[in-house]
LUMDRENNU-370497 format. One line per field, with one value per residue (C-alpha): residue number from 1; residue in one letter; x, y, z. Coordinates in steps of 0.05 Angstrom, whole numbers, plus 5000, padded with zeros to 4 digits. Example, Ala and Ser with C-alpha at 12.3 -4.5 7.8 and 13.67 -1.06 7.14 Angstrom:
// residues 2
i: c(1,2);
aa: c(A,S);
east: c(5246,5273);
north: c(4910,4979);
up: c(5156,5143);
***
This chain:
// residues 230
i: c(1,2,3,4,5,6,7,8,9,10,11,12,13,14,15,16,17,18,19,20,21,22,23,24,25,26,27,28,29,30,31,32,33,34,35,36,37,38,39,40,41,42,43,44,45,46,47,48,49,50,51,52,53,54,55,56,57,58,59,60,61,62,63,64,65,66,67,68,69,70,71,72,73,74,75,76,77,78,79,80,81,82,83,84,85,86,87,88,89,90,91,92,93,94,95,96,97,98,99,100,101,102,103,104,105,106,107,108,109,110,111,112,113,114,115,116,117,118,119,120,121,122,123,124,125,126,127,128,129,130,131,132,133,134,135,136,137,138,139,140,141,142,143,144,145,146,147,148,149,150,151,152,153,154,155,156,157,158,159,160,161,162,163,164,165,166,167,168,169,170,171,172,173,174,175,176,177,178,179,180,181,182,183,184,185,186,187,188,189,190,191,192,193,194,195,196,197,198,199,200,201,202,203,204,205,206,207,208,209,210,211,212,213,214,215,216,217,218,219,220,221,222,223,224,225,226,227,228,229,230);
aa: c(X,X,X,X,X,X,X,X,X,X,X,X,X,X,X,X,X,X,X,X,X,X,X,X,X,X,X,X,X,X,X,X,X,X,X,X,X,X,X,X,X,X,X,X,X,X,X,X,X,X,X,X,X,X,X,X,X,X,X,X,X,X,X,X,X,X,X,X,X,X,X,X,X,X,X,X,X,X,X,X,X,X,X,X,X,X,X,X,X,X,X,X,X,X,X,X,X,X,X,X,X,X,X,X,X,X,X,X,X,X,X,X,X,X,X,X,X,X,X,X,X,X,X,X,X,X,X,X,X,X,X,X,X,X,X,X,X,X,X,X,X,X,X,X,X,X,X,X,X,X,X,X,X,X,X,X,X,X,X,X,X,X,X,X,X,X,X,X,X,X,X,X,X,X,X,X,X,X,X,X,X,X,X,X,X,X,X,X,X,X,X,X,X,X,X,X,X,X,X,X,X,X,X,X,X,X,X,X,X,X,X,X,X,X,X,X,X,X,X,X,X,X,X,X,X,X,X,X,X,X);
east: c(6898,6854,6802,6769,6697,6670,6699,6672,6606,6598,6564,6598,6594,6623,6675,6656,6721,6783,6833,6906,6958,6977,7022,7092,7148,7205,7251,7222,7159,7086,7086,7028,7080,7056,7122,7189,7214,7168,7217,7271,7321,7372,7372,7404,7390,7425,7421,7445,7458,7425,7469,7474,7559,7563,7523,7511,7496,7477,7463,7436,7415,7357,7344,7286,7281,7354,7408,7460,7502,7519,7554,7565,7602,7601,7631,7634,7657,7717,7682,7630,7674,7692,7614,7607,7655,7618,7559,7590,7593,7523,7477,7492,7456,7403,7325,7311,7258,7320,7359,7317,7318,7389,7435,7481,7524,7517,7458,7463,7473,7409,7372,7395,7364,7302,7304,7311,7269,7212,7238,7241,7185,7141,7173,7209,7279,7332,7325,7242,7237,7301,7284,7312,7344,7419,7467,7504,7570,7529,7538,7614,7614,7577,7650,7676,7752,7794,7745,7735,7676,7647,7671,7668,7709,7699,7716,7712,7710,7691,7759,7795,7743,7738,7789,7772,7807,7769,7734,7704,7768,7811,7848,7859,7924,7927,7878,7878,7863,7848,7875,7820,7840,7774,7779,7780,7804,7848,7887,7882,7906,7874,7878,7859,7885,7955,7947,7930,7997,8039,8005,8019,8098,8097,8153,8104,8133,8114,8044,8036,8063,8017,7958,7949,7901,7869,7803,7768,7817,7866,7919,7905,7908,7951,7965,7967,7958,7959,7887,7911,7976,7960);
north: c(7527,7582,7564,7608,7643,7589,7531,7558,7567,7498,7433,7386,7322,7254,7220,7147,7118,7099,7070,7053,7053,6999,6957,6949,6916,6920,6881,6815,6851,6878,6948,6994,7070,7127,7158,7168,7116,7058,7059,7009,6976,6976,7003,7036,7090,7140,7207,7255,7333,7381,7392,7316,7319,7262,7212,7186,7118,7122,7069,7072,7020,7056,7032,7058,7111,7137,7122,7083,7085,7109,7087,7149,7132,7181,7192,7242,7308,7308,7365,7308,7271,7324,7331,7254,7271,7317,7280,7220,7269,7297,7230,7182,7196,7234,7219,7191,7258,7303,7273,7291,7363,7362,7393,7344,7389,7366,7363,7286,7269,7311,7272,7204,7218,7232,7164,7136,7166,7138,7075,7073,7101,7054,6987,6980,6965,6908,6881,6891,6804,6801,6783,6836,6862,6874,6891,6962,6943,6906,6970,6971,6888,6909,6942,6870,6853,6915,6961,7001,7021,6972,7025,7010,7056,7034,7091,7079,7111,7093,7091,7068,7029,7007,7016,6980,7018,6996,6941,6918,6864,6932,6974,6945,6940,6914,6888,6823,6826,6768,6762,6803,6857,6844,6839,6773,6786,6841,6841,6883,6903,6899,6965,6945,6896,6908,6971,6918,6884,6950,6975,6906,6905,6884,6912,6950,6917,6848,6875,6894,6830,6791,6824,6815,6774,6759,6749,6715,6686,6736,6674,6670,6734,6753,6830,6866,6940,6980,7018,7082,7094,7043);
up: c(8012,7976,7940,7872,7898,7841,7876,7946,7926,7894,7922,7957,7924,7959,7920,7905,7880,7923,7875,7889,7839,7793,7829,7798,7798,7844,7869,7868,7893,7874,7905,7901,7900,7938,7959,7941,7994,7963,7895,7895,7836,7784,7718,7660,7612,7561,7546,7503,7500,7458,7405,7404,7409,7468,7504,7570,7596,7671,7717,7783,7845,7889,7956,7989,7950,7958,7903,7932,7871,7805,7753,7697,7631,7576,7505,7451,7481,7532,7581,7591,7634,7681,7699,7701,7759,7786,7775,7822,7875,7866,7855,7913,7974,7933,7928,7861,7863,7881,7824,7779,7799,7812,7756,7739,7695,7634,7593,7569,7645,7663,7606,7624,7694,7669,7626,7679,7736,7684,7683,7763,7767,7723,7750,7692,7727,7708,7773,7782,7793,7826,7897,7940,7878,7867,7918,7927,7876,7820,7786,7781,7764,7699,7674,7687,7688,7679,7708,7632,7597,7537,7488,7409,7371,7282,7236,7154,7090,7021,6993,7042,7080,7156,7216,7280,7338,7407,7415,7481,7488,7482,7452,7378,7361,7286,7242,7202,7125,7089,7011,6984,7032,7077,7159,7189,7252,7302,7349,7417,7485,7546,7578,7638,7656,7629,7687,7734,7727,7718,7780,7821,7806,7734,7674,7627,7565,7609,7628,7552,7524,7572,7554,7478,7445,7392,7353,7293,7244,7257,7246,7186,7159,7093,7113,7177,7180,7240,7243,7258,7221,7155);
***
């Protein structure tokens, strides 16, 4: 340590106060954090890149200070998902302080971190009054059935007005217009699970057929156009 000649040649005055830290939130837990091992929980955050083309939802379970798992789901730019993949590789096992210093490839991945490190870091996790917070997997439940990303997909214009195409049901297969020529309803696909079934055995046509549904009053509807050809 190497002090200025100003600094050496001043008094030495005792220091009165001893505070801790704020205790925060974790886990079920007060905990007063000192070091990188006293940070534990679950939480989300997004980021985005620069040139704000893509975004990046991250999600990550810390254990002691260590991620345990990550969950990386990103949309707007297709070179984002190659360093999501990288970024799989490159978070778990990781200090949440490494992390944060880590380059995760891409620069809405690198920003998401840093959402959330202050999250983490502030007690301001999804799980901070979960006793013994949420186990290594919770992550990957949040995709639910099907495994996919909650992805909404809505494109419109002014002459032509909207076109539903994904929907967090699925893939939307046709929408339902009512007599006036407004939505009230659409069909869809469930991606994933339809790959479920193909990958278990099932025809494709079967697996496709299986997995259609519905939603509103698409029943009821006096015109169906397909979205994305109509």
């Amino acid at each position: 340590m190497q002090y200025t000649h100003e600094v050496e040649e001043m008094v030495c005055v005792k220091i009165g106060a001893n505070h801790d830290p704020a205790p925060i939130p974790e886990e079920g837990k007060w905990v007063k954090a000192k070091h990188v091992q006293d940070i534990s929980g679950l939480t989300h955050g997004v980021g985005w890149c620069a040139p704000q083309q893509g975004a990046c939802k991250l999600t990550l379970n810390v254990k002691e200070g260590i991620i345990e798992e990550a969950l990386i789901e990103t949309i707007g730019c297709s070179g984002m998902t190659h360093s999501a993949a990288m970024a799989a590789e490159i978070l778990p096992g990781k200090t949440v302080l490494e992390a944060l210093n880590s380059d995760l490839v891409c620069d809405a991945i690198n920003t998401a971190m840093r959402e959330l490190f202050l999250q983490i870091a502030y007690g301001r996790t999804q799980s901070a009054f979960s006793d013994d917070g949420l186990p290594v997997g919770a992550g990957m439940e949040d995709l639910g059935k099907g495994l996919r990303s909650q992805v909404g997909t809505m494109y419109g214009t002014k002459v032509k007005g909207p076109r539903y195409l994904e929907m967090a049901e699925g893939y939307v297969l046709k929408i339902g217009l009512d007599e006036e020529g407004e939505v009230i309803g659409y069909q869809f696909v469930s991606i994933g699970k339809m790959m479920d079934a193909i990958k278990k055995g099932v025809d494709p046509k079967e697996a496709y057929e299986k997995n259609i549904g519905s939603y509103g009053r698409f029943a009821q509807a006096t015109q169906v156009i397909d979205p994305r050809h109509a």
